[in-house]
C-alpha positions as CSV (number, residue, x, y, z in Angstrom):
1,X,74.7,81.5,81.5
2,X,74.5,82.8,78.0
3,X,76.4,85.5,76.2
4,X,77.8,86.2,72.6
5,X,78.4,84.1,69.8
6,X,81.9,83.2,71.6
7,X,80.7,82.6,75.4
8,X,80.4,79.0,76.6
9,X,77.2,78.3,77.8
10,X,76.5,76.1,80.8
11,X,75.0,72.9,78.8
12,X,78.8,73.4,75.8
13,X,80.6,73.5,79.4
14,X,79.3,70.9,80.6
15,X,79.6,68.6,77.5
16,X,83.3,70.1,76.4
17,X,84.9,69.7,80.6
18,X,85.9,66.1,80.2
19,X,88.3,67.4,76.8
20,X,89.2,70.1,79.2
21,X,90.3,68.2,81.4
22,X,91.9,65.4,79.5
23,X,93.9,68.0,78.0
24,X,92.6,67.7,74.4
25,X,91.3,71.3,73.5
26,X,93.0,74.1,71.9
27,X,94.4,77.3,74.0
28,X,91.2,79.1,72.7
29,X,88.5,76.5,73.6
30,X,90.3,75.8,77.2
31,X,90.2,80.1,77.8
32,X,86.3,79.8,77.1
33,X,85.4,77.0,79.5
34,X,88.0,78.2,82.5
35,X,86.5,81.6,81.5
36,X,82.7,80.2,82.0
37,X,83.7,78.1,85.0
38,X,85.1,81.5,86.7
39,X,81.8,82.9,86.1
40,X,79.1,80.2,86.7
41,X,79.5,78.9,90.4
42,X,77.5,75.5,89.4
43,X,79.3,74.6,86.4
44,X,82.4,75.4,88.6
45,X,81.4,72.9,91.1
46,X,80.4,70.1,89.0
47,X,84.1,71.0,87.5
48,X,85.8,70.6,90.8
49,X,83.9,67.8,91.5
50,X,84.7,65.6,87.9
51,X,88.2,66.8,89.0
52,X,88.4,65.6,92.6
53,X,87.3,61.9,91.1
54,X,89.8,61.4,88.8
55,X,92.8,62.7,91.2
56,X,90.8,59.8,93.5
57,X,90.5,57.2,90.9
58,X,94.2,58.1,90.1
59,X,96.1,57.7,93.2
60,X,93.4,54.9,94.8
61,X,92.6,52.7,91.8
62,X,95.8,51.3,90.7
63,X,94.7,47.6,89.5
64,X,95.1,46.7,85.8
65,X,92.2,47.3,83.8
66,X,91.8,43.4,81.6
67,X,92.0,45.3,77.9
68,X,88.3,43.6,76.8
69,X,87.3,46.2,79.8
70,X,88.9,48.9,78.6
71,X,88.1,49.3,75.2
72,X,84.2,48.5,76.0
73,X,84.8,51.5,78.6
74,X,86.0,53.9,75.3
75,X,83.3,52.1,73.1
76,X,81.1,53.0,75.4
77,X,82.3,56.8,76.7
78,X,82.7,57.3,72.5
79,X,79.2,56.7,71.7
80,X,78.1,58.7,74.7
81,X,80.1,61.8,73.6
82,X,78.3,61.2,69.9
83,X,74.6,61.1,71.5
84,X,74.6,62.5,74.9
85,X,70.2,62.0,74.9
86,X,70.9,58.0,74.5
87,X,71.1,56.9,78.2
């Protein structure tokens, strides 16, 4: 989906829902992706989806994560949100 210089497109949406959803985007960014996600039914879904997993891995995954784990997770989730090609 593609619009104006101000529409989200589905490939910004896609790469810009986990701040969404982590609560780390300003009022103006968050009313551009809900905005896309009301009118792209795909984007949408993959949005429910990511959702659904973490109200999962929130209420079923309640072990301590060892801290060496955890920051190799954000090391790792960091440089992914820096190059999103490098798999």
């Amino acid at each position: 989906m593609r619009g104006g210089s101000d529409d989200m497109d589905c490939e910004k949406a896609s790469v810009r829902v986990y701040g969404y959803l982590d609560g780390e985007l300003r009022f103006y960014r968050r009313w551009t992706i809900r905005r896309h996600l009301d009118k792209c039914p795909p984007c949408a879904q993959s949005f429910d989806f990511e959702l659904e997993v973490r109200q999962i891995v929130s209420t079923k995954c309640r072990d301590e994560c060892p801290d060496e784990l955890r920051i190799r997770i954000t090391q790792a989730l960091q440089q992914q949100l820096r190059d999103p090609a490098a798999d």
